[in-house]
C-alpha positions in Angstrom: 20.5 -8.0 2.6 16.8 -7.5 2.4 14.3 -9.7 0.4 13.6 -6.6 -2.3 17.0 -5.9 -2.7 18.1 -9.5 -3.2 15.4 -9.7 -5.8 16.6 -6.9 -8.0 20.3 -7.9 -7.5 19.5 -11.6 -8.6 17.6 -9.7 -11.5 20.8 -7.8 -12.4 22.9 -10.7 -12.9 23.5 -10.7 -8.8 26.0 -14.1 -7.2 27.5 -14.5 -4.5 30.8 -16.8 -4.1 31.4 -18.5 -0.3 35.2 -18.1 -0.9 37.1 -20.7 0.8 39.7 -20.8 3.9 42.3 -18.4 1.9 39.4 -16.0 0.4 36.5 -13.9 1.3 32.8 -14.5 0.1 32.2 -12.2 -2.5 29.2 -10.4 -3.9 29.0 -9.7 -7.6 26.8 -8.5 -10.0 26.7 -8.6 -14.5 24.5 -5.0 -14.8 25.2 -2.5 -12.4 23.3 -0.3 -14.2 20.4 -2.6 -14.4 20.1 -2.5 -10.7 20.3 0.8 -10.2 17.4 1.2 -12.7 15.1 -1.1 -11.0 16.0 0.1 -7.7 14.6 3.7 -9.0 11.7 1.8 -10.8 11.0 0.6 -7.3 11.1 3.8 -5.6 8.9 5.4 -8.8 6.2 2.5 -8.1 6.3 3.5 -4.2 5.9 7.0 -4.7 3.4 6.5 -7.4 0.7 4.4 -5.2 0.5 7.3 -2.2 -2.9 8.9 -2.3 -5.6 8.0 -4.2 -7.3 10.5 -7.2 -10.4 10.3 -5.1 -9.0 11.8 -1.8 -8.6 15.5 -1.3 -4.9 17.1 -2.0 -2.2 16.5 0.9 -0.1 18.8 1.9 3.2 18.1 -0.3 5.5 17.8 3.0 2.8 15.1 4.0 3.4 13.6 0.6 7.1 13.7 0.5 7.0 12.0 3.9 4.3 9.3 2.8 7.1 8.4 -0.3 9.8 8.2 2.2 8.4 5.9 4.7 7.0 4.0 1.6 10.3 3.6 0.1 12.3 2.8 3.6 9.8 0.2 4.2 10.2 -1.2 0.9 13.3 -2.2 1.2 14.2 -2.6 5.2 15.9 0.6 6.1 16.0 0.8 9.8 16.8 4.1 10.9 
């Protein structure tokens, strides 16, 4: 799991149980819906900190694409 995403799950009420010989480890969370919420307050912040007021406009392809890389980087998406 990556660093980001551990952090908002442990925000959300995130554990983790190591099970024993006759069980699985399991991940749970409290507030589903609080981590969904600041996984998309994540992704808001990324999108909101590409460009800068003083730069000239981008092209909005070159935009969407700057938020994308942004957001994969942000939380360890590989492909």
């Amino acid at each position: 799991m990556n660093e980001r995403i551990r952090e908002l799950w442990r925000q959300a009420g995130g554990s983790y149980n190591v099970g024993n010989q006759h069980t699985w480890p399991q991940f749970t969370i409290d507030n589903p819906e609080k981590f969904a919420k600041l996984i998309m307050q994540d992704c808001m912040d990324c999108a909101k900190w590409v460009g800068n007021i003083n730069d000239k406009p981008i092209d909005p392809a070159d935009t969407a694409h700057a938020i994308s890389l942004r957001i994969k980087n942000r939380f360890g998406i590989k492909e």
